[in-house]
matplotlib code that plots the C-alpha trace (Angstrom):
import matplotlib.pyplot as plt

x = [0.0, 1.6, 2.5, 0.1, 1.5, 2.8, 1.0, -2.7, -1.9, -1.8, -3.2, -1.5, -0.9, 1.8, 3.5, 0.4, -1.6, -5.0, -5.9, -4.6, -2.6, -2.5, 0.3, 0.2, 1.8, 0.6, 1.1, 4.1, 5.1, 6.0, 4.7, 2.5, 1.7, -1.6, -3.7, -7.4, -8.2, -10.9, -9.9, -12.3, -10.3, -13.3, -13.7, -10.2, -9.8, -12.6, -11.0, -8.2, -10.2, -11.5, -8.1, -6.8, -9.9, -9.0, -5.6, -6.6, -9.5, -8.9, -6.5, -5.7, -5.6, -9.2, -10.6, -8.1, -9.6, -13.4, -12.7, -12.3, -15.7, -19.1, -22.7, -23.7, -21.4, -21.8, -26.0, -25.5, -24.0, -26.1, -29.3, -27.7, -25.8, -28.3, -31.4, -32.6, -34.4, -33.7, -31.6, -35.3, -38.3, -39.3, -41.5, -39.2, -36.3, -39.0, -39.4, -35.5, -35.1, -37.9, -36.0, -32.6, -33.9, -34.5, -31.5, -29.7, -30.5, -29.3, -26.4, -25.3, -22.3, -21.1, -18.3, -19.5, -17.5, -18.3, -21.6, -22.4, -25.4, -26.4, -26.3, -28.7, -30.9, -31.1, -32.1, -35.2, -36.5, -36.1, -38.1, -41.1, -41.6, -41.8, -45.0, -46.1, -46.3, -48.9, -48.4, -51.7, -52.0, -51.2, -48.2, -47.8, -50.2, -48.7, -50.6, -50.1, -46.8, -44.7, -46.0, -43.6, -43.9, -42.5, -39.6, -38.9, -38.3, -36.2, -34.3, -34.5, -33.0, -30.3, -29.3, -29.1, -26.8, -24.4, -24.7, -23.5, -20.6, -19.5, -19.4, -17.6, -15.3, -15.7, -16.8, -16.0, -18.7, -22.8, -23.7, -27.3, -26.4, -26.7, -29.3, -32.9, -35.5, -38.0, -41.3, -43.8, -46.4, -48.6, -46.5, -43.5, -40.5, -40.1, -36.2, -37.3, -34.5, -34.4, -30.9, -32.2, -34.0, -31.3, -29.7, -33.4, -32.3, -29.7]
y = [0.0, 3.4, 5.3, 8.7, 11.8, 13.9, 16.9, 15.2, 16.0, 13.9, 14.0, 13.2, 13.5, 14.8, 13.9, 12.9, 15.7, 14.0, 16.9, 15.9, 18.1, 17.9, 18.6, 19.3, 21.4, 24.6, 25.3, 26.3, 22.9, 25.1, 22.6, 23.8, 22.4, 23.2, 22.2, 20.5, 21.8, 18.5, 15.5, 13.1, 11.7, 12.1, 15.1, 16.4, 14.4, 16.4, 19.8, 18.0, 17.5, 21.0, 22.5, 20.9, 21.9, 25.7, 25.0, 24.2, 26.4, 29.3, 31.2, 29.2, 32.8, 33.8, 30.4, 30.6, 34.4, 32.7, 30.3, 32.9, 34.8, 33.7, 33.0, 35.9, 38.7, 37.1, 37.4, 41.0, 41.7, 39.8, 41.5, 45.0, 44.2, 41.7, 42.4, 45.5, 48.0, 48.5, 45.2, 43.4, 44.3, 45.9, 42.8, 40.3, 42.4, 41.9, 38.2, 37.8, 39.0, 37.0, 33.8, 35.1, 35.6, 31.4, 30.8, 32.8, 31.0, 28.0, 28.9, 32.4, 31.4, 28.4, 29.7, 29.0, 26.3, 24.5, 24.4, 21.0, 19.5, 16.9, 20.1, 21.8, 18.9, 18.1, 21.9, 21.8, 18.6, 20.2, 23.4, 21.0, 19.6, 22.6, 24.5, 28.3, 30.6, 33.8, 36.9, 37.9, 40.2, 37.6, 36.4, 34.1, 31.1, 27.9, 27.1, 23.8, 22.4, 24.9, 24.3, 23.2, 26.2, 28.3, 25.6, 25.9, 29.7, 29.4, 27.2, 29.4, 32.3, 30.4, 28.7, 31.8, 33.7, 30.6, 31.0, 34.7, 33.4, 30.6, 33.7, 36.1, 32.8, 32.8, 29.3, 26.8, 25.2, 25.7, 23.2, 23.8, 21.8, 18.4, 18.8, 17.0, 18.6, 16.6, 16.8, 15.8, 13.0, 11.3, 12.1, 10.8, 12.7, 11.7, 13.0, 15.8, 17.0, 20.5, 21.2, 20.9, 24.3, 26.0, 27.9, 29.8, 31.9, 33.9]
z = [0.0, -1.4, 1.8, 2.8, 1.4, 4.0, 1.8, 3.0, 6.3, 9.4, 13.3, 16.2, 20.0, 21.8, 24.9, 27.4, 25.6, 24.7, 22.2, 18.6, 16.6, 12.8, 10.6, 7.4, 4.5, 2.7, -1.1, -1.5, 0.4, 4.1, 7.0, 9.3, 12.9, 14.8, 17.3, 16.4, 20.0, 20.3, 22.0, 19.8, 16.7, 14.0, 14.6, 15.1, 11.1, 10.3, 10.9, 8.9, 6.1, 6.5, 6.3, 3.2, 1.6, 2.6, 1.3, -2.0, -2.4, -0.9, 1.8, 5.2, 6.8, 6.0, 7.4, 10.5, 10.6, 10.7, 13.0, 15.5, 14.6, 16.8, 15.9, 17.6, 16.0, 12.1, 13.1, 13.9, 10.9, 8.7, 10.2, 9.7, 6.5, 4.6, 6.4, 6.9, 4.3, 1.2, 1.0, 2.3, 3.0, 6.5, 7.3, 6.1, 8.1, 11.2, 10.9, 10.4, 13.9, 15.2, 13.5, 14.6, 18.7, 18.5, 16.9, 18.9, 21.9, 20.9, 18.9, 19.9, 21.9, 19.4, 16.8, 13.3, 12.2, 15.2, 13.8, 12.1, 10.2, 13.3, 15.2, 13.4, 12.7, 16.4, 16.9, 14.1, 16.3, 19.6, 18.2, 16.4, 20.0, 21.2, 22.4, 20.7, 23.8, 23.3, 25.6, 27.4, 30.7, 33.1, 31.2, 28.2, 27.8, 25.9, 22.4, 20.4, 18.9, 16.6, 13.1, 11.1, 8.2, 11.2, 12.3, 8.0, 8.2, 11.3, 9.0, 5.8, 7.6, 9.4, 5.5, 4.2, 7.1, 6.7, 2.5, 3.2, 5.4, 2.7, 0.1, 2.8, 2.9, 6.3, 6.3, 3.7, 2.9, 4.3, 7.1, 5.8, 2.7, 4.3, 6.4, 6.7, 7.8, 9.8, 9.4, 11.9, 11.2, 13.4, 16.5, 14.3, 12.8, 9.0, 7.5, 4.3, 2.5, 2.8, 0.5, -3.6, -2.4, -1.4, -4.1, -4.2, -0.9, -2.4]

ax = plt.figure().add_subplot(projection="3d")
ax.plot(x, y, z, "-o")
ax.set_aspect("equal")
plt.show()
């Protein structure tokens, strides 16, 4: 078996260190030692992968630059930068920030590319079990189940924030893109794919 080219990169641990720290070599064939910061070996091949990609597609220094920018702060720029009148409409600026306040909560504090598909997959079936709440006088009153139209816009919006941060090459690819929405039936959760609609959102 030909041996792995030291130019695909490698993971490894040092000393009694159980993070794993990847090697690998840019273009111009300099070598370049990092740490995955994750102790779990998939996912520390995963950033890897992620890396060589960058490599060959684009500048490592604008996805190391990325890497260091949270949920919360790209959000706040989207809404002022991609949101707001004239870029959208005033209503569709409004239910952006009604979207955004949901995801926020769940993902304001994660840096984006810690953001995976599962992730957000496990976040459109926490919200479809979840209950509508109505304010009234004596506080807010729970309604039925989210319907899953609004769960789909929460999803929408969030696919197109990440689309604007793959184009900003902030991220190198949309996390969105392999992601099944699940659709309530009968009390059950049936896997829709969500992605072949995608390119409409831009």
């Amino acid at each position: 078996m030909a041996r792995p080219s030291g130019h695909d990169g490698v993971v490894y641990q040092r000393g009694d260190s159980k993070i794993w720290w990847m090697r690998h070599r840019d273009t111009s064939g300099g070598r370049h030692l990092e740490s995955t910061g994750t102790e779990d070996w998939d996912e520390a091949q995963r950033r890897r992968r992620e890396r060589l990609q960058a490599r060959d597609n684009r500048p490592l220094e604008v996805v190391r630059r990325g890497e260091q920018l949270f949920f919360k702060d790209w959000v706040a720029f989207f809404m002022e930068s991609y949101s707001k009148p004239t870029i959208r409409a005033a209503k569709t600026h409004e239910s952006n920030g009604r979207m955004i306040t949901h995801l926020q909560k769940a993902f304001g504090s994660w840096r984006l590319v810690d953001m995976t598909a599962d992730d957000i997959e496990q976040y459109l079936r926490s919200r479809l079990k979840k209950r509508a709440l109505v304010k009234t006088r004596e506080g807010y009153r729970e309604l039925g189940l989210l319907k899953a139209t609004t769960v789909h816009q929460e999803f929408r919006v969030l696919r197109r924030c990440l689309n604007v941060a793959v184009r900003k090459k902030f991220l190198p690819s949309n996390r969105c893109a392999g992601v099944e929405f699940p659709v309530s039936i009968r009390g059950l959760f049936r896997p829709h794919l969500c992605y072949l609609v995608g390119a409409a959102d831009d």
